[in-house]
TIKEDO-671087 format. One record per residue (C-alpha): residue in one letter; x, y, z. Coordinates in Angstrom, 1 decimal. Layout:
! residues N
<rec aa="A" px="X" py="Y" pz="Z"/>
...
//
This chain:
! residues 379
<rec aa="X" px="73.9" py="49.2" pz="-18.5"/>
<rec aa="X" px="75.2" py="48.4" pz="-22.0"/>
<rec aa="X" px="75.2" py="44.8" pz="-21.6"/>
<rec aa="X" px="71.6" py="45.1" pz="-19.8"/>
<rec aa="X" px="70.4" py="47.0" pz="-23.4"/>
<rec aa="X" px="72.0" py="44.5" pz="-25.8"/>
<rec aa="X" px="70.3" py="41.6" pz="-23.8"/>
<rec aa="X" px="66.8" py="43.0" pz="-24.0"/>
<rec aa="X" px="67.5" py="44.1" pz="-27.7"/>
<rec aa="X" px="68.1" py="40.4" pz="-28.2"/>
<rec aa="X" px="65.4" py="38.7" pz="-26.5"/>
<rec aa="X" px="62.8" py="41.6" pz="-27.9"/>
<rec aa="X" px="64.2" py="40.0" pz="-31.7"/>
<rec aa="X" px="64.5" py="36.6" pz="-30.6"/>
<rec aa="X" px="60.7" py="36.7" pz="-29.6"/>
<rec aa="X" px="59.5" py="38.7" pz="-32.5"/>
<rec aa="X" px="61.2" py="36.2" pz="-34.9"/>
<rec aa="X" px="59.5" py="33.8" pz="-32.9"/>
<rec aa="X" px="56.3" py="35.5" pz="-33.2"/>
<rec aa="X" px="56.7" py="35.8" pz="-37.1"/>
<rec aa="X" px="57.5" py="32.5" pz="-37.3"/>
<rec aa="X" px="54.3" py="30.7" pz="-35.4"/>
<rec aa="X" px="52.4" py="33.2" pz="-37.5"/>
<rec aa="X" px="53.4" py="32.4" pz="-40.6"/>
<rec aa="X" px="53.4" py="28.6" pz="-39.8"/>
<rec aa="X" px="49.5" py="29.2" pz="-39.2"/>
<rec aa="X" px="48.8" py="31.2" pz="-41.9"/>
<rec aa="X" px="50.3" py="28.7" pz="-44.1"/>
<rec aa="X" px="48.3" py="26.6" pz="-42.3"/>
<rec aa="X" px="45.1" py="27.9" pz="-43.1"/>
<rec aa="X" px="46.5" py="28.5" pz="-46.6"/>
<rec aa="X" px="46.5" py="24.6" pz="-47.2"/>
<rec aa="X" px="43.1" py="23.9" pz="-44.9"/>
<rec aa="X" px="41.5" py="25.9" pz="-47.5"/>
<rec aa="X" px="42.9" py="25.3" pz="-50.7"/>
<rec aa="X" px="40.9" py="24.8" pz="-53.8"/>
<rec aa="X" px="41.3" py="21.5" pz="-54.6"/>
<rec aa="X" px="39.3" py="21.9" pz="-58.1"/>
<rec aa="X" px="42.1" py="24.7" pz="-59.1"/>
<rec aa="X" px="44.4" py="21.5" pz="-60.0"/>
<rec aa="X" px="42.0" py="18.3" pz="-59.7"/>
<rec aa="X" px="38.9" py="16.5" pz="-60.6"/>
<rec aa="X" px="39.6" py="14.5" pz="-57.3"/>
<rec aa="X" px="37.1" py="15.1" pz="-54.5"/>
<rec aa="X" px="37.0" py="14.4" pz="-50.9"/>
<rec aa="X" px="34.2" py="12.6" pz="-50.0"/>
<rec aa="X" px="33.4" py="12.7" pz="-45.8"/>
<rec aa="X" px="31.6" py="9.2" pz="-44.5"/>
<rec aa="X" px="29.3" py="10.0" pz="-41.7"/>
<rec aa="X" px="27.9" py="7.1" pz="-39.5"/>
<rec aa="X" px="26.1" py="6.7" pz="-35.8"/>
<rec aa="X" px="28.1" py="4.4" pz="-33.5"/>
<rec aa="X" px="27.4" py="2.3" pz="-31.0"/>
<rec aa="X" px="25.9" py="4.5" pz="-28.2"/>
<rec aa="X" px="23.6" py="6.0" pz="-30.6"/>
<rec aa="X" px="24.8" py="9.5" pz="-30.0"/>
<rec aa="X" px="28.3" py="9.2" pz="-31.2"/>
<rec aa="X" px="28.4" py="10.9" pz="-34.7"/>
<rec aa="X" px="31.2" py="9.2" pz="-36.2"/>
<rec aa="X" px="33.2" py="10.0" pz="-40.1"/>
<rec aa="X" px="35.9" py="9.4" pz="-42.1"/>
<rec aa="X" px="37.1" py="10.2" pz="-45.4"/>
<rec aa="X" px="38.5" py="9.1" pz="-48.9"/>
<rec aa="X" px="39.1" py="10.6" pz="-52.3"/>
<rec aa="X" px="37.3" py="10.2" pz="-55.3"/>
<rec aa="X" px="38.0" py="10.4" pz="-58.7"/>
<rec aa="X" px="35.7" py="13.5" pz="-59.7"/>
<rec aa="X" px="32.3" py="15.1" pz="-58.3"/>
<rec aa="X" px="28.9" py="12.5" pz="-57.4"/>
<rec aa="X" px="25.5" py="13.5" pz="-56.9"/>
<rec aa="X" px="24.0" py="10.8" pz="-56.5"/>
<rec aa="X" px="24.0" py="8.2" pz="-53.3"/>
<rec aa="X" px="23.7" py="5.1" pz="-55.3"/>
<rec aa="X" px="26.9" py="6.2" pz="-57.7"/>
<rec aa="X" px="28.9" py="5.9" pz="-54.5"/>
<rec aa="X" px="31.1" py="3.0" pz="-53.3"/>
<rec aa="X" px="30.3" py="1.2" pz="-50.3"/>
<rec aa="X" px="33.0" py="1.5" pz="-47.7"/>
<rec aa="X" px="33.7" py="-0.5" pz="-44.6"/>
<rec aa="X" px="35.1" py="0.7" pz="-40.8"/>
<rec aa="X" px="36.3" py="-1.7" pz="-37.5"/>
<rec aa="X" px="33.2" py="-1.8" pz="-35.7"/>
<rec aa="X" px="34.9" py="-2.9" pz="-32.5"/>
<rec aa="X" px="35.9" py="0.3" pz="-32.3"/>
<rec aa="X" px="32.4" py="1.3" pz="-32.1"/>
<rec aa="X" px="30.8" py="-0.6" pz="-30.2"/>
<rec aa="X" px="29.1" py="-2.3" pz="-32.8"/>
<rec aa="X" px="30.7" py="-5.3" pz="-33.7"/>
<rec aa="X" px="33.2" py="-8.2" pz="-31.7"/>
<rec aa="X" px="36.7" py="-8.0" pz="-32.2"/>
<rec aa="X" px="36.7" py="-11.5" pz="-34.4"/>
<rec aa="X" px="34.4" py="-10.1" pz="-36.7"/>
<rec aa="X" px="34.7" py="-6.5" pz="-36.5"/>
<rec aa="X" px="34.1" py="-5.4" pz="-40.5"/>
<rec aa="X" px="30.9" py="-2.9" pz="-40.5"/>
<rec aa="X" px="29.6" py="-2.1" pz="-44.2"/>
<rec aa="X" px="28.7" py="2.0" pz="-44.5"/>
<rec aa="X" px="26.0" py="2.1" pz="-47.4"/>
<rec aa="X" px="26.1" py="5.9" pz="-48.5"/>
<rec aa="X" px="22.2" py="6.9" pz="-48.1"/>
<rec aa="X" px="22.4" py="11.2" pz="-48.9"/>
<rec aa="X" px="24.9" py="13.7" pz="-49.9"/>
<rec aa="X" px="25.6" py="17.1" pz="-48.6"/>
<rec aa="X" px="28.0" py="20.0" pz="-49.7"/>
<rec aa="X" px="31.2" py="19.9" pz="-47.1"/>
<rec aa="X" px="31.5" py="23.1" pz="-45.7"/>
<rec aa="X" px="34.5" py="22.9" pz="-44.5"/>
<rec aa="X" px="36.8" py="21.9" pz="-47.4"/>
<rec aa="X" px="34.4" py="23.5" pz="-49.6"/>
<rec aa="X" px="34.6" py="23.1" pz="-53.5"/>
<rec aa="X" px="33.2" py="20.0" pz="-55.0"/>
<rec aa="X" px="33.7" py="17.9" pz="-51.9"/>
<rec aa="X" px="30.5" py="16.2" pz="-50.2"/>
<rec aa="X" px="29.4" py="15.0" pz="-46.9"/>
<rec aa="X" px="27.7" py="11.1" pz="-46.9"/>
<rec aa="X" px="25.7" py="10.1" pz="-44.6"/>
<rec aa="X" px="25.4" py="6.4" pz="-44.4"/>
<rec aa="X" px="23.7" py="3.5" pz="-42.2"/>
<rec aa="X" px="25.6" py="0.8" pz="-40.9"/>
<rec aa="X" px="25.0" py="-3.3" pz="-42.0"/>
<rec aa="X" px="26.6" py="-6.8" pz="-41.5"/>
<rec aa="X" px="28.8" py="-8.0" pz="-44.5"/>
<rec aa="X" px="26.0" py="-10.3" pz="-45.5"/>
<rec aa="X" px="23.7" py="-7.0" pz="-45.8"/>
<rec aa="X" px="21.9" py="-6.9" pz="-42.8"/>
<rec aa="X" px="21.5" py="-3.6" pz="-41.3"/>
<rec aa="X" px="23.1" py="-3.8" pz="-37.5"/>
<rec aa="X" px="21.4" py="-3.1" pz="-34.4"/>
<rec aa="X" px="21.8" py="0.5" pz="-33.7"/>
<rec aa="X" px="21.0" py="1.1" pz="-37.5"/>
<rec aa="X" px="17.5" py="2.9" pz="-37.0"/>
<rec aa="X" px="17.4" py="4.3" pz="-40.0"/>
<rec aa="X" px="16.8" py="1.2" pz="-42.1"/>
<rec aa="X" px="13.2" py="0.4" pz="-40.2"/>
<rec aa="X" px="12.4" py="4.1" pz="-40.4"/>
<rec aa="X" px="13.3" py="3.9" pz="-44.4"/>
<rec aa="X" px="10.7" py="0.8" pz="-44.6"/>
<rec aa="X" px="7.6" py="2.7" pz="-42.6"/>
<rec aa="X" px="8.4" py="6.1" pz="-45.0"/>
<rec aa="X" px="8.2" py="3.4" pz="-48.1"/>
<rec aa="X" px="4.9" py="2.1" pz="-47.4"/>
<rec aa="X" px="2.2" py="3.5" pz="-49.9"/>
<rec aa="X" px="-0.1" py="4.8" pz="-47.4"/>
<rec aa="X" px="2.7" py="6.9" pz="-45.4"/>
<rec aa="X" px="4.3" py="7.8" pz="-48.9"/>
<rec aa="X" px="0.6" py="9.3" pz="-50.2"/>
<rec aa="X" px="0.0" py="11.0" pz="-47.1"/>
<rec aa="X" px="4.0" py="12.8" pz="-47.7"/>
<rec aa="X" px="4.8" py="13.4" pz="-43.8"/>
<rec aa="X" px="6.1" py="16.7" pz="-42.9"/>
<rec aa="X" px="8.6" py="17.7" pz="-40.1"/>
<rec aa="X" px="10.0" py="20.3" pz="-38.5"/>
<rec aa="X" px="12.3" py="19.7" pz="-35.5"/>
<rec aa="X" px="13.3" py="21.9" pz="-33.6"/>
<rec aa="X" px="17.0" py="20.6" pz="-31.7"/>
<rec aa="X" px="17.7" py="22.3" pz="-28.6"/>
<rec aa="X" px="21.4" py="21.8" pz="-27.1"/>
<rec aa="X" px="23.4" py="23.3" pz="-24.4"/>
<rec aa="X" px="27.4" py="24.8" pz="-25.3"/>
<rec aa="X" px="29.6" py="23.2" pz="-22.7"/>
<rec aa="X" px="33.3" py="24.3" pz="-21.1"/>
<rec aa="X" px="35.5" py="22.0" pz="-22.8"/>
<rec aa="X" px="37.1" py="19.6" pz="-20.0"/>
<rec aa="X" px="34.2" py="21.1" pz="-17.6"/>
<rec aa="X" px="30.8" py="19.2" pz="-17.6"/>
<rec aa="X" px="29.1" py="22.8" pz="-16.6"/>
<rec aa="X" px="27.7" py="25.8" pz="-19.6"/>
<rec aa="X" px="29.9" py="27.8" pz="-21.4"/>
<rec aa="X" px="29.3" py="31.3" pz="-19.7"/>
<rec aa="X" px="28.5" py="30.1" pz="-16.2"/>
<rec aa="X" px="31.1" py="30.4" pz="-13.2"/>
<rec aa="X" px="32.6" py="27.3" pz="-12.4"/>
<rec aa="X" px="30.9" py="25.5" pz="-9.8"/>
<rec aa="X" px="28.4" py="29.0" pz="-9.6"/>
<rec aa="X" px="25.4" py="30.1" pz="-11.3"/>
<rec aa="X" px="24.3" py="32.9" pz="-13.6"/>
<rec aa="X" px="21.1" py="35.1" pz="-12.8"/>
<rec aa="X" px="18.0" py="33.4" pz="-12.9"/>
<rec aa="X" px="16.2" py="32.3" pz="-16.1"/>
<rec aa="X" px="14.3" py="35.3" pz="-18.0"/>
<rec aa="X" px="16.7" py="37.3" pz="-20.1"/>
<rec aa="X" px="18.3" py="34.6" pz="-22.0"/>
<rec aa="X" px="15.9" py="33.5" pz="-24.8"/>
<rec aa="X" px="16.1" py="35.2" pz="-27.9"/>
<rec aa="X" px="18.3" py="37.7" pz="-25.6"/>
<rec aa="X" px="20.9" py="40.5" pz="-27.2"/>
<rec aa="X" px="24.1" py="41.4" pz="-25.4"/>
<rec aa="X" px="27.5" py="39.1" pz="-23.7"/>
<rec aa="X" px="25.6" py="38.5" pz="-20.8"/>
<rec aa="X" px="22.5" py="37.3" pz="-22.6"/>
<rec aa="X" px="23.2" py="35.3" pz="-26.0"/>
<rec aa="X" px="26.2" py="33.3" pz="-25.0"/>
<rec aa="X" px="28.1" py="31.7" pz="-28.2"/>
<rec aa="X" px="26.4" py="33.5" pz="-30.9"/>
<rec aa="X" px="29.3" py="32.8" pz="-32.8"/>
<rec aa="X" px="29.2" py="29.3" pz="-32.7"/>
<rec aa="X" px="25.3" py="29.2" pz="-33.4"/>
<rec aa="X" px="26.0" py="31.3" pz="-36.7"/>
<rec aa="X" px="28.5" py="29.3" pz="-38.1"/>
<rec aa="X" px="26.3" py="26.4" pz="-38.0"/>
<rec aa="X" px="23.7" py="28.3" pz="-39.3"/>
<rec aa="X" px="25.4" py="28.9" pz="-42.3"/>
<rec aa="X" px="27.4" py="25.9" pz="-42.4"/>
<rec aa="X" px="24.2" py="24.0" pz="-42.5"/>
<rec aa="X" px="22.7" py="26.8" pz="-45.6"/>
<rec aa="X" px="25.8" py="25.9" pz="-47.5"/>
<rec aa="X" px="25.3" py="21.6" pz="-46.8"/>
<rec aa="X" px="22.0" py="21.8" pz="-48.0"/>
<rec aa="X" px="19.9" py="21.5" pz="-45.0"/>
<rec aa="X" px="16.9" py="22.8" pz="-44.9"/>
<rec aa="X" px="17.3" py="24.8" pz="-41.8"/>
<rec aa="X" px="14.8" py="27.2" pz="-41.0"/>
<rec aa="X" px="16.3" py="29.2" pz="-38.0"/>
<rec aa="X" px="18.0" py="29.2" pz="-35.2"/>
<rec aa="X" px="17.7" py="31.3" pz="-31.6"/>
<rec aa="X" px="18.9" py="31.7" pz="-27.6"/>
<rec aa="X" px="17.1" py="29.1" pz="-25.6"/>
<rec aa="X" px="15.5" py="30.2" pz="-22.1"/>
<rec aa="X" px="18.8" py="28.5" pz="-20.4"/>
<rec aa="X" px="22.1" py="30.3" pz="-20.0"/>
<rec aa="X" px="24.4" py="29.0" pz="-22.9"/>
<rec aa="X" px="21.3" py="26.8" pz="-24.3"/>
<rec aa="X" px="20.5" py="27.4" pz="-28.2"/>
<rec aa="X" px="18.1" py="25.8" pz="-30.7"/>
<rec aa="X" px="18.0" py="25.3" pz="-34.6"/>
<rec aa="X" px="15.1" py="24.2" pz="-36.5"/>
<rec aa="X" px="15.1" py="21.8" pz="-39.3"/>
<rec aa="X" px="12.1" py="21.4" pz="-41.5"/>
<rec aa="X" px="9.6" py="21.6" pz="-43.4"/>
<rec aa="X" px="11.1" py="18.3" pz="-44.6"/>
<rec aa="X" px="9.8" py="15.4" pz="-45.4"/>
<rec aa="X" px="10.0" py="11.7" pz="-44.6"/>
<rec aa="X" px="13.3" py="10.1" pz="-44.1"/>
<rec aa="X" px="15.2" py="13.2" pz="-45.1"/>
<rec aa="X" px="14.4" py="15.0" pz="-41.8"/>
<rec aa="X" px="16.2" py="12.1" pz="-40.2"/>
<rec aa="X" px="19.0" py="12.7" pz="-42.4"/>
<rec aa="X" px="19.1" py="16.3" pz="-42.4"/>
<rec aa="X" px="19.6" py="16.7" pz="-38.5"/>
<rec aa="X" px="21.9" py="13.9" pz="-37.9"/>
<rec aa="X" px="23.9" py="15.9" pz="-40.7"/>
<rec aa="X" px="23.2" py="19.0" pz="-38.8"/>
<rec aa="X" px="24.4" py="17.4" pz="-35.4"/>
<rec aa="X" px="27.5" py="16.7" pz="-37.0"/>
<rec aa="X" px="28.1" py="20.0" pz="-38.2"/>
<rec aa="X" px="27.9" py="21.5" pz="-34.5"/>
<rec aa="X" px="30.3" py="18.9" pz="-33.2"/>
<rec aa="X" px="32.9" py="19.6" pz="-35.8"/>
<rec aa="X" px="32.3" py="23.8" pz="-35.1"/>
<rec aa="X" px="32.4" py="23.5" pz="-31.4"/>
<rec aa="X" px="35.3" py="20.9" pz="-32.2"/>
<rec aa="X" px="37.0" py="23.6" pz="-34.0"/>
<rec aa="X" px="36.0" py="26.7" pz="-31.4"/>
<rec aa="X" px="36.8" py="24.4" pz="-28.2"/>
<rec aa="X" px="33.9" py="24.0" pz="-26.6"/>
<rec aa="X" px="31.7" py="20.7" pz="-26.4"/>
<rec aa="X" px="27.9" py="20.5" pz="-27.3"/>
<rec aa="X" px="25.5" py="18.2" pz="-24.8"/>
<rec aa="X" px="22.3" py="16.9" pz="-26.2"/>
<rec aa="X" px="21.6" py="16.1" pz="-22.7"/>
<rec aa="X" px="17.6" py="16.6" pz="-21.7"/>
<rec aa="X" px="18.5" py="17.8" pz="-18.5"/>
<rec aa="X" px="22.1" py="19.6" pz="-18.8"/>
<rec aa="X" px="21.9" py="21.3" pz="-15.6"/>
<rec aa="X" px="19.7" py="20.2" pz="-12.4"/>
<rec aa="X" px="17.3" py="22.3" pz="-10.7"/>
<rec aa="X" px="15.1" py="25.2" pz="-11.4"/>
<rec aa="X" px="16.4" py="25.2" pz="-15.0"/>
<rec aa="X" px="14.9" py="24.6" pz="-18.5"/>
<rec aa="X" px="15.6" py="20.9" pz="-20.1"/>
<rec aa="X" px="16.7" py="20.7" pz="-23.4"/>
<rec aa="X" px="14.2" py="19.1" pz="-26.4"/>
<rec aa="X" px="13.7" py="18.6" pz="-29.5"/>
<rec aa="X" px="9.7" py="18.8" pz="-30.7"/>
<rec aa="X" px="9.0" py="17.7" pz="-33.6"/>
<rec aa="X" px="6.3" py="19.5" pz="-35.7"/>
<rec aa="X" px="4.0" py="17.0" pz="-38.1"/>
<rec aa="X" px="1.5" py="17.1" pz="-40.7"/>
<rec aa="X" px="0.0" py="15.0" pz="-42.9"/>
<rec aa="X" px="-1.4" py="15.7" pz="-46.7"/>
<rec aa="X" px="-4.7" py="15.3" pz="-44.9"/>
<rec aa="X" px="-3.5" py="17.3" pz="-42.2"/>
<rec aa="X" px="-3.0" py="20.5" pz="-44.4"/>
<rec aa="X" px="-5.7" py="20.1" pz="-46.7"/>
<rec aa="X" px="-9.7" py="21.4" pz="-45.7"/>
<rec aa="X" px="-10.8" py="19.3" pz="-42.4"/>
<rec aa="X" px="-6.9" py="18.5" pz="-41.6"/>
<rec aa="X" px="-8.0" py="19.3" pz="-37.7"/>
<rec aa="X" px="-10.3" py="17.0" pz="-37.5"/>
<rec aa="X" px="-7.4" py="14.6" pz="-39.0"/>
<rec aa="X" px="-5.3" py="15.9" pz="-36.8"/>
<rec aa="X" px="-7.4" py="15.7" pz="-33.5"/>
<rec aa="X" px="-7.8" py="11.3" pz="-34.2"/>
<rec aa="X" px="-3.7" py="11.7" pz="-34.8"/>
<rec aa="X" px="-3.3" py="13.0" pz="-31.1"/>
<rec aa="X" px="-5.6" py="9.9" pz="-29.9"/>
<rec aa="X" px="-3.7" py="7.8" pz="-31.3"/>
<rec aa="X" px="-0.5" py="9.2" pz="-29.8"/>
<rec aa="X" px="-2.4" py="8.9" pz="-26.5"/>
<rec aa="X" px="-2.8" py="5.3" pz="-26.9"/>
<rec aa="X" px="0.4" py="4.5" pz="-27.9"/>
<rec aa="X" px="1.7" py="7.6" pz="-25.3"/>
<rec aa="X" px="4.3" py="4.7" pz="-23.4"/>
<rec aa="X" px="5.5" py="3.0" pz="-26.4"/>
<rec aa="X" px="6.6" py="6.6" pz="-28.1"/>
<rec aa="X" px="8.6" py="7.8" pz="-24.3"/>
<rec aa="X" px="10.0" py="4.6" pz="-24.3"/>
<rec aa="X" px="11.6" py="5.7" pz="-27.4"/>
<rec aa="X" px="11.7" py="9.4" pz="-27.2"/>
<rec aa="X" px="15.2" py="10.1" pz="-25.4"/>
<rec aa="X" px="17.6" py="8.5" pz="-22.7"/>
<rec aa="X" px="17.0" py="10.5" pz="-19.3"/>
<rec aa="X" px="13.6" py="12.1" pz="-20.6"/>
<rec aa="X" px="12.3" py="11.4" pz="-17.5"/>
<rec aa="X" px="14.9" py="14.1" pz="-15.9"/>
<rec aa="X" px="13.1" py="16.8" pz="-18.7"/>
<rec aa="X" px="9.4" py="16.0" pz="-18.5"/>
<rec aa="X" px="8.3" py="16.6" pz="-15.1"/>
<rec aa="X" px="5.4" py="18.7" pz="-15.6"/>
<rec aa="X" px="7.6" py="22.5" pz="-14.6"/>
<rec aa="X" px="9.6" py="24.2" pz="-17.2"/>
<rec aa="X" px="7.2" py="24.3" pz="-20.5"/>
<rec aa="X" px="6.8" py="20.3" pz="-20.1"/>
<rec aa="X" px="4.1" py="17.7" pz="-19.3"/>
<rec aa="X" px="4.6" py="14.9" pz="-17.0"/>
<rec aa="X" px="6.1" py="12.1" pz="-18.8"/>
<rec aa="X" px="3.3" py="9.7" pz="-17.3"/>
<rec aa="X" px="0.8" py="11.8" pz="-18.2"/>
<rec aa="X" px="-0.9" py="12.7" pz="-22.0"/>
<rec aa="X" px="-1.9" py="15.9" pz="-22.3"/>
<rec aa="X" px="-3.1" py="17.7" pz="-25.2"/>
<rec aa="X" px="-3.9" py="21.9" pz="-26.1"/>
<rec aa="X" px="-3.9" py="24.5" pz="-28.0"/>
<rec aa="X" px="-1.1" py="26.6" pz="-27.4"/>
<rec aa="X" px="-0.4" py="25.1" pz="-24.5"/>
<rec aa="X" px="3.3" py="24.3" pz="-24.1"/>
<rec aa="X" px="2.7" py="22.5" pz="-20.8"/>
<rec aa="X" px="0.9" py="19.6" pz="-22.4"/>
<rec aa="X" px="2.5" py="16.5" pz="-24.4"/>
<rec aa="X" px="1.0" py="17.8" pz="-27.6"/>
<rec aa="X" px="0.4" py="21.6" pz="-28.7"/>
<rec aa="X" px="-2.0" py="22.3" pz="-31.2"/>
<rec aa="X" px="-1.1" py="26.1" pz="-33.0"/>
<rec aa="X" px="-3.8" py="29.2" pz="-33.0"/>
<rec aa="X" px="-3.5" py="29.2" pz="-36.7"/>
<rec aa="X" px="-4.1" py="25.6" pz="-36.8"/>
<rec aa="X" px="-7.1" py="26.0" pz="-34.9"/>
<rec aa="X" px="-8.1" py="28.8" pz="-36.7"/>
<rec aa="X" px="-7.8" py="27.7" pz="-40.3"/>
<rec aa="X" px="-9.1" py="24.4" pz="-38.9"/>
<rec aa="X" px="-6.0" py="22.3" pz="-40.8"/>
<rec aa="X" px="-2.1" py="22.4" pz="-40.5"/>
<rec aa="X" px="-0.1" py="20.6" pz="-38.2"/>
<rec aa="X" px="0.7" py="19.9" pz="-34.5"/>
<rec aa="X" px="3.9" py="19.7" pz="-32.0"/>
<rec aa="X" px="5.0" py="16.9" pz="-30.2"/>
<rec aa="X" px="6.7" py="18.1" pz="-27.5"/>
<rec aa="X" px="7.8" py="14.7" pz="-25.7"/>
<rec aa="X" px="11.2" py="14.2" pz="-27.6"/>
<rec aa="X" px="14.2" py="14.7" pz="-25.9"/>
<rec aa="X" px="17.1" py="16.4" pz="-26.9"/>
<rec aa="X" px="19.3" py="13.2" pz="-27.6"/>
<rec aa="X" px="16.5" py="11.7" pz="-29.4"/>
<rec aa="X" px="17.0" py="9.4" pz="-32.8"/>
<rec aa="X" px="15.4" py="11.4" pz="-35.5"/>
<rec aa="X" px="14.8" py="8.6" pz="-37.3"/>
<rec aa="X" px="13.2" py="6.8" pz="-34.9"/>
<rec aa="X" px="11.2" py="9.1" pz="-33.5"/>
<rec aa="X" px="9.7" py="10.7" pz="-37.5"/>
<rec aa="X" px="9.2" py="6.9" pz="-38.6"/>
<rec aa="X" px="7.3" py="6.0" pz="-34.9"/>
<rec aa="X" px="4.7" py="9.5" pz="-35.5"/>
<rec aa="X" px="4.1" py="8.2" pz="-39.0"/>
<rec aa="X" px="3.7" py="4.5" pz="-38.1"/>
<rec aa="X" px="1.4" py="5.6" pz="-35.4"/>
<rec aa="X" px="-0.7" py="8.8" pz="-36.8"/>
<rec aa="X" px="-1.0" py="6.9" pz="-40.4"/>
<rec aa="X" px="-1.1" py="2.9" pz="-40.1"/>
<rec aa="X" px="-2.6" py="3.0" pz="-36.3"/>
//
């Protein structure tokens, strides 16, 4: 009986020493994760952010600095192994970042920046899957620079099980209740990673983003954030910067993100991200007029824009679940069923802006800002 006492005496230390000790180790940890590096430096940590070579994958790396930048142009160029990527052969594999924005790093916090950059050759021409360069020339061109293009996109995404391809929330392999509670919903059973969805929120506040809100999507474990009113090329930036942010959260709380369209199959709702547009005309007296030969223009060019609107749209836009057919153009007001949705305000005030509803989820933001203007301005 003794000998039985002293044992579990000893284990019960052993594994409260042990306890203490894993503790400790991760508080000290977190101690050095968030020191303050401008305590006892002008050095800063500057994070490189870059697309790779499926056009999805947000890729980054980092490198120190000598003291704080503010400016894109004051920063050096930097180079990766784009065979890695998927962007460049293995006997030529140097990829040339050119730093294009800067954000505040929420994350290591201080004076150190986020950078996101676009890709090119060493000879200076921009690579293949480097969209943003073409949609930098179309926001350059006087007659889309005088018209200053707003947008507001709004980036639906689904929180997945890490190491499951199925919703955070859902049984495996089962199904929740049937959609109705969910969007905008209050409660565990209802708003499924709220967590998550306010970190990034006010991760994305403290970059510098000029994000607008956030709320539960009609989907089980689907959420949405809005980006805009932003204009031109810095809408493009602003949500691949906010798409990185959510990977590096959901990195960090063990789940994955999807930006697929269509996350789940069957009677449930895609995932999108409509992009809201005006023009100077646009929101000035007459702008619905202006706004009405916009939307026949998008009808004339309605192929061209799917074509570029979002890998496995087709999946999303079938005409059920707040969609229109994705061989059909359709235009309303208020009409979420149709391609293009004209607000009551709008309508109303006769000027402001309209929704383009067609974009996938996985869409290129820079693409698909540049392709409105292109379209809606220089016809």
């Amino acid at each position: 009986m003794v000998s039985w006492v002293g044992d579990a005496l000893r284990q019960t230390l052993i594994d409260y020493l042990s306890l203490f000790s894993r503790d400790g180790a991760m508080s000290l940890l977190s101690d050095l994760v968030n020191l303050n590096l401008s305590d006892s430096t002008e050095k800063i940590i500057a994070e490189y952010i870059w697309i790779g070579g499926s056009g999805m994958d947000i890729r980054s790396k980092a490198r120190t600095l000598p003291g704080p930048v503010s400016d894109p142009s004051k920063l050096p160029k930097w180079n990766y192994d784009g065979s890695s990527t998927g962007q460049a052969a293995g006997d030529d594999s140097e990829v040339i970042l050119y730093p294009q924005a800067i954000f505040r790093d929420p994350f290591r916090k201080g004076n150190n920046i986020l950078v996101m950059c676009d890709a090119y050759t060493p000879a200076g021409n921009p690579i293949p899957t480097n969209k943003r360069h073409n949609a930098a020339k179309i926001f350059s061109n006087p007659k889309v620079a005088s018209e200053e293009p707003w947008y507001g996109i709004e980036q639906e995404y689904t929180l997945m099980q890490k190491g499951v391809n199925w919703p955070i929330g859902w049984p495996i392999g089962g199904f929740p209740g049937p959609q109705g509670p969910y969007y905008c919903g209050v409660g565990a059973d209802k708003a499924i990673g709220r967590d998550i969805v306010d970190a990034h929120y006010k991760a994305c506040i403290y970059a510098g983003i000029g994000i607008s809100g956030v709320n539960g999507e009609v989907m089980p474990g689907q959420w949405e954030f809005q980006v805009g009113p932003v204009e031109g090329i810095s809408a493009g930036d602003q949500v691949w910067v906010a798409r990185y942010l959510l990977e590096r959260i959901t990195e960090i709380s063990g789940v994955n993100v999807s930006f697929d369209p269509k996350p789940v199959p069957g009677d449930w709702n895609g995932a999108g991200a409509h992009c809201n547009y005006s023009t100077k005309s646009m929101r000035n007296d007459g702008g619905l007029a202006v706004i009405k030969k916009a939307i026949e223009k998008l009808q004339v060019k309605h192929k061209e824009h799917i074509a570029a609107y979002g890998e496995g749209n087709e999946r999303r836009l079938t005409g059920k679940h707040e969609t229109a057919d994705i061989n059909t153009f359709s235009w309303g007001v208020a009409n979420r069923g149709a391609s293009v949705r004209v607000g009551r305000d709008t309508e109303k005030e006769g000027k402001g802006y309209f929704e383009d509803r067609r974009p996938a989820s996985n869409m290129d933001p820079y693409v698909v800002t540049s392709m409105i203007a292109e379209t809606t301005i220089l016809g």
